[in-house]
N, C-alpha and C positions, 0 to 999 in steps of 0.2 A: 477650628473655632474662630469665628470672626472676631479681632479687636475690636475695644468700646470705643464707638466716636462717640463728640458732642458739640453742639455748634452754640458758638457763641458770637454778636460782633464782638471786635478788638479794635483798638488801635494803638497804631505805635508811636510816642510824642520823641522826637528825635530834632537834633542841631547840627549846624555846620561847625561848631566848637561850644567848649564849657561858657560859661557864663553868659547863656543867651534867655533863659528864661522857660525851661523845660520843668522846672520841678516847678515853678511859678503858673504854668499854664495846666501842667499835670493835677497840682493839686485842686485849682479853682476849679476844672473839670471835675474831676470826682465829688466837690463838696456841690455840684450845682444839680450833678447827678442823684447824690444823697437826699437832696432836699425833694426830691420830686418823687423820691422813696423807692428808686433804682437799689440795685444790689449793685456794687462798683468792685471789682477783684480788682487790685494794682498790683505789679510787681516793677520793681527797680533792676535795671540791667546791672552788672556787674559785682566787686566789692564795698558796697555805701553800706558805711550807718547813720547818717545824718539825714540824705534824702529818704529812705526807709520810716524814720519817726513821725518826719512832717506828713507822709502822705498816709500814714496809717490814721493819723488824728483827722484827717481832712475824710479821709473816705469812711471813716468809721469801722475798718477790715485789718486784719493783718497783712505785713507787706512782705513777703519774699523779695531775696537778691536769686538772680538769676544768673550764671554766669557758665558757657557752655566749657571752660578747663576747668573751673575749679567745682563746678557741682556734677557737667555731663548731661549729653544729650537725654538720657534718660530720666534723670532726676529733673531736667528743664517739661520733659513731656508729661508728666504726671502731673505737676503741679499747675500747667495749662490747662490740662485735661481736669484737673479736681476744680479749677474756676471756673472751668467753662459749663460743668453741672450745673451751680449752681449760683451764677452771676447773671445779672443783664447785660453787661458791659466787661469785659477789658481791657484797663489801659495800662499800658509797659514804656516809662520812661526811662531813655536810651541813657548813655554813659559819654561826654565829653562828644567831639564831631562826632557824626553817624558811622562813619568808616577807621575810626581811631582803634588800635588794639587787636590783638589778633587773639580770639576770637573777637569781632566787633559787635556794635549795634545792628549794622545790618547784616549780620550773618544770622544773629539770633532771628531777627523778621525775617528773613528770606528763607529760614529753614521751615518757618512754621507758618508761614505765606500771610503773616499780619502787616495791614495796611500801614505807611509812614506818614505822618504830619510832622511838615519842617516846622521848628519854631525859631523865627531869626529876630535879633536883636536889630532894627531897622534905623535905629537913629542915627541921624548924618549920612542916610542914602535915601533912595527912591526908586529908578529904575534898577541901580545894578540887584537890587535884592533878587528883582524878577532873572538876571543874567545867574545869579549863583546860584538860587534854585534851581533853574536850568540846568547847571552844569552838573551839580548833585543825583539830576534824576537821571540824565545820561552816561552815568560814571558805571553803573552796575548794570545790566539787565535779569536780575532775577529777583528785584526790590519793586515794588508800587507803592510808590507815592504817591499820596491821594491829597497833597495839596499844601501851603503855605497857610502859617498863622506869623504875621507880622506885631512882633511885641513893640513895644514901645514909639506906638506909632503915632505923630504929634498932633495931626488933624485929620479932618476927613478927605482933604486934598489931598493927604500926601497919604492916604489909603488909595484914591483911584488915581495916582501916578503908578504906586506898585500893583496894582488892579490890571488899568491899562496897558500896561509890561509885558504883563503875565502871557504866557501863551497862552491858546484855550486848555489843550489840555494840561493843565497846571493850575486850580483853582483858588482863589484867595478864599482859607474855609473861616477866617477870621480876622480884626483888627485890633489889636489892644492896646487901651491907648495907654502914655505915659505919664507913668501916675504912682508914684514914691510907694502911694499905701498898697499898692499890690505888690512891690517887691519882700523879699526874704531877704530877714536880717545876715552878715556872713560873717564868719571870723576865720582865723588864720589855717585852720583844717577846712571849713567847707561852712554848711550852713548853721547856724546858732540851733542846740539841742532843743528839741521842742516842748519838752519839760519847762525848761527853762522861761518859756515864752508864749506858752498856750493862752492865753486871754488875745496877746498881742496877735498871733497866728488866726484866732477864731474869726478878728476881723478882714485880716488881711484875707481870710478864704472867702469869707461871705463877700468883700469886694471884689474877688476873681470871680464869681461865678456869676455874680452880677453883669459886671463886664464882659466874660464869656456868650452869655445869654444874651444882652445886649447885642452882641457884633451875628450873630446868628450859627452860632457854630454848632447849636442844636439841629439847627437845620440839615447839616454835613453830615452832623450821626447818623441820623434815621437814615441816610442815601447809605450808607455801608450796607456793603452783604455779607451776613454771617461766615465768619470761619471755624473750618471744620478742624477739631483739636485729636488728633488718635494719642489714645494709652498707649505706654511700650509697648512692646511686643511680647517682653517677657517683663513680669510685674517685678517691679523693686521687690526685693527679700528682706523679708521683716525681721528688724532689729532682734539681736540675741539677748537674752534676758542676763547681760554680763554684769550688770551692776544693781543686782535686785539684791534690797536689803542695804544699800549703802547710800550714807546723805551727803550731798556736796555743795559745801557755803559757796554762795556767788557775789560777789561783790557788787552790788546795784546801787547808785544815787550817780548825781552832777560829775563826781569824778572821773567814774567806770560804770560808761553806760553804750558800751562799743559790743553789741552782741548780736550773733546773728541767731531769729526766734528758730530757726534748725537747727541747732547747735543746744538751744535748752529742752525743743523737740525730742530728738534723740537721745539725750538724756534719757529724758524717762521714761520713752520705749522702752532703753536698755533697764528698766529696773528700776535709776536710782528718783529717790527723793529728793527737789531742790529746796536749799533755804537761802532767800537772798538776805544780805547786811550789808548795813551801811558805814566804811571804812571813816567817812566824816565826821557822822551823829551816835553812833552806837559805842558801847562800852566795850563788850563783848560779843565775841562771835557766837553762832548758832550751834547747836551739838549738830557734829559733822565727821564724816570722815576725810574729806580733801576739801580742799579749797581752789578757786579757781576766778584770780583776780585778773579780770578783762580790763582793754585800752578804754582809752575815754579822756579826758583831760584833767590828770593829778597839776599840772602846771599852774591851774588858773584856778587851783584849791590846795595847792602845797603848805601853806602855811595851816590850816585847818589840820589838815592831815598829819603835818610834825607835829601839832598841838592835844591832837588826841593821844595820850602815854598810854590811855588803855588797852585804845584797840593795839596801840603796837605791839605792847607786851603779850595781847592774847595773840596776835600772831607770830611773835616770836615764839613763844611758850610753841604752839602748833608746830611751828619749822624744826624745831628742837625736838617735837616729838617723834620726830621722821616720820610724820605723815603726807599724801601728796601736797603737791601747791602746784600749780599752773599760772607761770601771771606771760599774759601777753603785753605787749606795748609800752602803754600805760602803769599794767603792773608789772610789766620788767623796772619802770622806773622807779616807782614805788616802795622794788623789794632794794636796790641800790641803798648806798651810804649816804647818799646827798642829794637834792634834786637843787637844780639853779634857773628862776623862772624867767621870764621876760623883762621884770625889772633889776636882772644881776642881783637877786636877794636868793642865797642859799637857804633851802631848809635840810633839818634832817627828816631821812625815811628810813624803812625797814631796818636796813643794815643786814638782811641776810646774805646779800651777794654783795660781794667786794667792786666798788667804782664808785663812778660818781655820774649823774646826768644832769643836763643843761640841754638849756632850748636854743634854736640857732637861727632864728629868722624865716624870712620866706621860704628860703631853700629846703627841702625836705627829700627824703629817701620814697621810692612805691614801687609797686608793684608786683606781677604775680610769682609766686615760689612755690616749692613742696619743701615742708622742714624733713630732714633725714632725720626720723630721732630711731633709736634705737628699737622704739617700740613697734616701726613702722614707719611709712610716707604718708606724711600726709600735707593734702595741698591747703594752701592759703596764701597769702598777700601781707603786704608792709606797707604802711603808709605814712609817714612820721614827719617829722619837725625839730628833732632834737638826737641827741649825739649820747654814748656811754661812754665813759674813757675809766681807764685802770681796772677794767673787769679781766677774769679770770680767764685762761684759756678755754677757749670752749669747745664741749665735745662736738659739736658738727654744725655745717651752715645749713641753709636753703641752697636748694639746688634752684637759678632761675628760672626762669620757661622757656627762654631764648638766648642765652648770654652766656659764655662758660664762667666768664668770674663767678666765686663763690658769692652766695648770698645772705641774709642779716645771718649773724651769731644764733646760735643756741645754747644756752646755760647748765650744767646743773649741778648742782650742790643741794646734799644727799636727797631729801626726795623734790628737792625743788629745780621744777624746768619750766626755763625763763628765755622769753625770746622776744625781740620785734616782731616776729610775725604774729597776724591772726589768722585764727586755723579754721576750716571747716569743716564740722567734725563730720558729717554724713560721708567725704569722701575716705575713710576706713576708719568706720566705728570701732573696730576690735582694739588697734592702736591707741585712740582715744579711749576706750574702757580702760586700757593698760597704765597710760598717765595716773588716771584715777584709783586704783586701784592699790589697797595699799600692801605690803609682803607677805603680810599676814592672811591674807584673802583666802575661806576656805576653799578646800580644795577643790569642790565642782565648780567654780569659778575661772580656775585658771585655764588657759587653753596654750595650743599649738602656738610660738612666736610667728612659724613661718604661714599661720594661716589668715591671711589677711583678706578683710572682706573691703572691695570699692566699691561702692556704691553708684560709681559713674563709670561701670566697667560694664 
């Protein structure tokens, strides 16, 4: 039986490091594509949730993370493949420099043979830009680069300085100039939630795509040749109906808004029902059987959140009832005694697990793990700003992906498990069913411990 291909253009918006202007050029692309009534698929390389928000509102699509440890080659090829059905375009914005991380940006483009566009922050050079491009494109031989987009570029002179640079084969596919309103607001995790700032965003996309258009980078599209997407070889295995029949509150507003849409996906393959609430505004929780309070930032709404007695008491009531909880990050800190925010002003929180949390400046914890939990392995990531002190012994770390030291804490105290990490739940949903699932669970529901489904296997 032949595998399904499907051919799509793609391209891939990649840097020589973070903070050059990828998710800035990404998004004015897709919103410029939008407007001319293009079907736009994005996907974000890696663990993000913040670039994820911005380019799903800009492209008007939902955004997958892509990340080839923590999702798998497999789980990365279907969802190229379900885009390339049914998009005009694919754009896949890279993760920090091009070659950073092991799996990288260019491993993910070099496995699926998608075109590169550097996007380099240009200001305070002119020729070297064209020397570092260079050396970028000479570094790998199984990557095509298909050209420089020069961001913040100051005039047209100092376009054909890095123009005239450039070797032939090495194209400048754009120039952007420097210009405040195209930038994206950031704060101390990454870019400002786009909830938050959607009017403010609407313009800054409509002046990228302007700008994009302008500089001719339409042009550069149409010169791409379709790339051909193949299905796995053997189709992903469809979720087990292990949580049919059961509702699980999610925790959604400004606070805890760190969720990857695979993760609420799978879900409700598996069966369950979701009801979001909001920890801020609301009184009470949703009728539920588990609860499952994701990262986001409780620090920069702590005092709201001490302030609501209700909601806390319904989730105490909840924890008391030894029903599940899940809080990752966010709500690890959340379910803590204390939270202490960037102005040294404590509030109280949960109090269901014993500590206290404080925020700690630039310095922060990341990167990739699988949590050991008892129910299973399952992979995901850390990415924080802030510290737990006086918590309980905990029953197992993250194993890293490369480092023997152990890695962040996992909590529990009776059905709640609480960790820095965030999880992925496609890579073994059985596990994740098992979190959620409370002791009571009839009995066609429960299954073999040791039979664990990977998804990225």
């Amino acid at each position: 039986m032949m595998t399904p291909t499907a051919r799509c253009p793609a391209l891939f918006i990649a840097a020589p490091a973070s903070g050059q202007g990828k998710t800035t050029v990404t998004a004015g692309l897709a919103r410029l594509l939008r407007n001319q009534g293009k079907v736009v698929r994005v996907f974000k390389t890696g663990p993000d949730y913040l670039d994820p928000q911005i380019l799903a509102q800009a492209s008007g699509e939902p955004v997958d993370q892509l990340d080839l440890w923590m999702a798998g080659e497999a789980y990365c090829r279907q969802r190229f493949y379900d885009a390339a059905c049914e998009a005009d375009l694919i754009l896949v914005e890279g993760a920090m420099g091009l070659f950073d991380g092991e799996p990288s940006s260019a491993d993910l483009a070099a496995l699926f043979n998608i075109p590169m566009a550097i996007v380099m922050d240009v200001k305070g050079m002119a020729q070297t830009a064209a020397a570092l491009v260079s050396g970028l494109v000479g570094f790998r031989d199984d990557i095509y680069i298909a050209g420089l987009i020069a961001n913040a570029c100051g005039s047209q002179r100092h376009r054909e300085l890095i123009e005239g640079a450039l070797p032939p084969t090495i194209p400048l596919l754009a120039a952007m100039p420097r210009d405040p309103a195209l930038s994206l607001p950031e704060r101390h995790l990454g870019l400002v939630q786009a909830a938050e700032i959607r009017e403010d965003l609407e313009a800054r996309f409509e002046a990228g795509a302007k700008a994009l258009e302008a500089a001719g980078l339409l042009d550069a599209l149409a010169a791409l040749s379709p790339v051909t997407f193949t299905a796995p070889q053997e189709q992903l295995a469809a979720a087990k109906p292990l949580l049919n029949g059961h509702t699980i509150g999610v925790a959604r507003d400004a606070a805890f808004s760190f969720v990857y849409q695979a993760n609420l996906d799978l879900l409700e393959q598996m069966g369950a029902t979701l009801r979001f609430f909001s920890p801020l505004t609301d009184s009470h929780l949703p009728e539920c059987d588990a609860l499952w309070l994701p990262g986001g930032y409780p620090e920069l709404h702590a005092e709201t959140l001490a302030d609501n007695g209700a909601m806390r008491s319904a989730i105490e009531a909840f924890y008391r009832a030894d029903k599940p909880i899940l809080a990752e990050c966010g709500g690890l800190l959340y379910c803590l005694e204390t939270l202490t925010d960037y102005d040294d002003i404590t509030h109280t929180m949960l109090g269901l697990l014993p500590g206290q949390g404080a925020m700690r400046g630039r310095r922060g914890c990341q990167g990739m793990q699988t949590a050991e939990l008892p129910e299973g392995p399952v992979r995901g990531h850390a990415h924080h700003r802030s510290m737990a002190e006086g918590t309980p012994e905990p029953i197992g770390h993250g194993r890293r992906q490369r480092h023997p030291a152990p890695g962040e804490a996992i909590y529990r105290q009776k059905r709640l498990t609480a960790t820095y990490l965030h999880l992925f739940f496609p890579n073994n949903p059985d596990a994740v069913a098992r979190l959620f699932l409370s002791s009571s669970a009839p009995a066609e529901q429960q299954f073999e411990s040791e039979e664990f489904i990977h998804a990225t296997q």
